[in-house]
C-alpha positions in Angstrom: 0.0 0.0 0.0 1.5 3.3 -1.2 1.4 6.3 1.3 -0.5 9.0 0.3 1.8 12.3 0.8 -0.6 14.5 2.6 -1.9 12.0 4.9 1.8 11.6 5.8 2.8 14.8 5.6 -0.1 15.7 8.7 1.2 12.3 10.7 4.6 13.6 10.5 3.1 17.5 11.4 1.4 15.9 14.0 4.2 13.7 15.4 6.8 16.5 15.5 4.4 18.7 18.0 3.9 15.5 20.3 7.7 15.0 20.3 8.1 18.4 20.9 6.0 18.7 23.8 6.6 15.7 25.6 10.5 16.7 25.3 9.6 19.5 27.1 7.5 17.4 29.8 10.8 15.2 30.3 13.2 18.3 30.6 10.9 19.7 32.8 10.6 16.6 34.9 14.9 16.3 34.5 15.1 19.9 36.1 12.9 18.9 38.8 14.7 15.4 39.3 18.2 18.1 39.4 17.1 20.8 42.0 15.8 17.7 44.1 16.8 18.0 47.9 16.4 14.5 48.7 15.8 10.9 47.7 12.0 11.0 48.2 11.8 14.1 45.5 14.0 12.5 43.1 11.5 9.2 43.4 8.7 11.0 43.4 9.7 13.1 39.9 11.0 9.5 38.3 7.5 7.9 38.7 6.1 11.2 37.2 8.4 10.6 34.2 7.4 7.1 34.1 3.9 8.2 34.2 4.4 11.0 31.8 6.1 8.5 29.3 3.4 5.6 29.3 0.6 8.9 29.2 1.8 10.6 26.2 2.7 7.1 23.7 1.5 8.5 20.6 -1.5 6.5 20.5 -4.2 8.9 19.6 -5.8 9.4 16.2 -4.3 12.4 15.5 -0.8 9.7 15.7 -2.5 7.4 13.8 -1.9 7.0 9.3 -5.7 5.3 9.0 -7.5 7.8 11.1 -6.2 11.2 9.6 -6.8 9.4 6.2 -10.3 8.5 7.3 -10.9 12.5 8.5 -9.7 13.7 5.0 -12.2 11.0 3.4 -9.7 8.7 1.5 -12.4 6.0 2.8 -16.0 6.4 4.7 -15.7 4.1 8.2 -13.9 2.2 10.5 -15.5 -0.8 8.1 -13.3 0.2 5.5 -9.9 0.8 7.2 -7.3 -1.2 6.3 -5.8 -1.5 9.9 -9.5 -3.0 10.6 -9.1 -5.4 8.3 -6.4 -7.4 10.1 -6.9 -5.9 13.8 -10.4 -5.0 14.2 -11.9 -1.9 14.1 -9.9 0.0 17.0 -12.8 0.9 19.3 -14.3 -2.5 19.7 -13.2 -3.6 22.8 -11.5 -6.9 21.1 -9.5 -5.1 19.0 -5.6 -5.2 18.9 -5.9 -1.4 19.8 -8.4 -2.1 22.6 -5.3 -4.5 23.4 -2.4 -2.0 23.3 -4.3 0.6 25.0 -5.6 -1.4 28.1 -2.0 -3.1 28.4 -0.8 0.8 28.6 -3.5 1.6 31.1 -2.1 -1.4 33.3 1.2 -0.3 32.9 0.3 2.9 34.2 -1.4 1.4 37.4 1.0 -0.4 37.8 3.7 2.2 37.9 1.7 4.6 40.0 0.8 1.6 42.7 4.4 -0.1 42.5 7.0 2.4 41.2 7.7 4.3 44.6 5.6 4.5 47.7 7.1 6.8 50.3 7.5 4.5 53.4 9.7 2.7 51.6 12.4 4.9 51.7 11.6 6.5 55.7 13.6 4.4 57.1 17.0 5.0 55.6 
């Protein structure tokens, strides 16, 4: 399947602000990580990077080749989209999508129940 240029051409757009402003989420996260006082901070500002990192995977339509072509009407539906055609249409809950985005999901619980809990580090 050939790319279409515009349809890439707004991906790419569209990939360059995410990567733009999540760099600016991680420097800002970096800085805070740098003028930390103590072990607790430094934590605490990790597991928001984590957490920033898992939120922000490009995941969105806006990231995604099928769905800008399907907003500038190369094809009518989810039906017709050739990513649906070999992983379900993306918001049915058994799609691969579905898939990817409830894995991220329990990543992120994870991350925010396991990463760093403060009592953890009182002690030392």
């Amino acid at each position: 399947m050939k790319a279409i240029k515009e349809i890439k051409e707004k991906l790419i757009r569209n990939l360059k602000i995410w990567h733009e402003e999540l760099n600016d989420d991680i420097n800002f996260l970096i800085n805070k990580i740098e003028e930390a006082k103590d072990v607790e901070d430094i934590m605490r500002h990790k597991k928001e990077l984590l957490i920033t990192l898992i939120l922000r995977l490009p995941l969105s339509v806006s990231h995604c080749y099928f769905c800008i072509a399907k907003s500038e009407e190369v094809f009518e539906d989810c039906e017709k989209c050739p990513y649906a055609k070999f992983h379900d249409i993306c918001i049915l809950p058994f799609s691969d999508y579905a898939k990817i985005t409830e894995a991220q999901e329990e990543l992120l619980q994870r991350v925010k129940k396991l990463y760093y809990e403060n009592e953890k580090y009182d002690e030392q």
